[in-house]
C-alpha positions in Angstrom: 0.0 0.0 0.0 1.2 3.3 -0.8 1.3 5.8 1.4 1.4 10.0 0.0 3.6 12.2 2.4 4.5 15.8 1.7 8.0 16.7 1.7 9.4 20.2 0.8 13.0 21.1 -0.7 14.2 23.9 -2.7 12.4 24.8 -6.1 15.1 24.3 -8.3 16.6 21.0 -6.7 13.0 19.5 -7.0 13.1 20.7 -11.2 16.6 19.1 -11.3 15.7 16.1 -10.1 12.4 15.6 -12.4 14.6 16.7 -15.2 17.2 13.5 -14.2 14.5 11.3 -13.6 13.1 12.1 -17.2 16.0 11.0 -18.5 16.4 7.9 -17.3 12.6 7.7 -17.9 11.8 7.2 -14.5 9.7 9.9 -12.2 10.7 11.5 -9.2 8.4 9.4 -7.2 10.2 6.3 -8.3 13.4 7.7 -7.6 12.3 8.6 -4.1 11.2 5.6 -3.6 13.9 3.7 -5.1 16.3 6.3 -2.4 14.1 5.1 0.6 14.4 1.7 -0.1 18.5 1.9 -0.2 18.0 4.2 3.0 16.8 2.0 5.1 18.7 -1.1 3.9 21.6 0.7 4.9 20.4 1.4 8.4 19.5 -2.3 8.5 22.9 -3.3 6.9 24.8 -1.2 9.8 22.9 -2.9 12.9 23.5 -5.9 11.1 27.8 -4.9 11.2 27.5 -3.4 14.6 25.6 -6.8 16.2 28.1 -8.8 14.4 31.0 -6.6 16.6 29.3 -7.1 19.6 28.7 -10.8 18.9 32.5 -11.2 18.0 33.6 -9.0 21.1 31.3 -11.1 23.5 32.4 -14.3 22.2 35.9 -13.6 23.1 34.8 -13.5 27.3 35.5 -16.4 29.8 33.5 -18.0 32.5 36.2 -18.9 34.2 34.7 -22.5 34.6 32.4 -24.9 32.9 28.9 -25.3 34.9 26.6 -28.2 35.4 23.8 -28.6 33.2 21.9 -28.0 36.7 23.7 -24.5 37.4 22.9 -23.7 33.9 19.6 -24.1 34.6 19.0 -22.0 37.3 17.2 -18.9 38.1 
């Protein structure tokens, strides 16, 4: 489902950028769309990194024993 939002930018950035979406024959819509997609893939794609760092950094720590399945267990 799309959604409309209103978004405001300077007049002749907003001409620019139909103008290069014509060209490609593609609108501005698309394009937006196309630049939220990639936006928030990024974001995605860096918590991805930054989980993998803390994964790598935690699985580096010590217990400093083993424990019984029964220690394991509790609460």
């Amino acid at each position: 489902m799309l959604r409309n939002i209103t978004l405001s930018a300077d007049e002749q950035l907003i001409e620019a950028a139909r103008k290069k979406a014509t060209s490609t024959q593609s609108t501005l819509n698309v394009e937006f769309r196309k630049w939220l997609a990639n936006y928030t893939q990024a974001q995605d794609d860096n918590a991805v990194s930054r989980l993998r760092d803390v994964m790598q950094q935690l699985s580096h720590g010590d217990a400093g024993r083993s424990f019984s399945r029964d220690e394991l267990n509790q609460h």
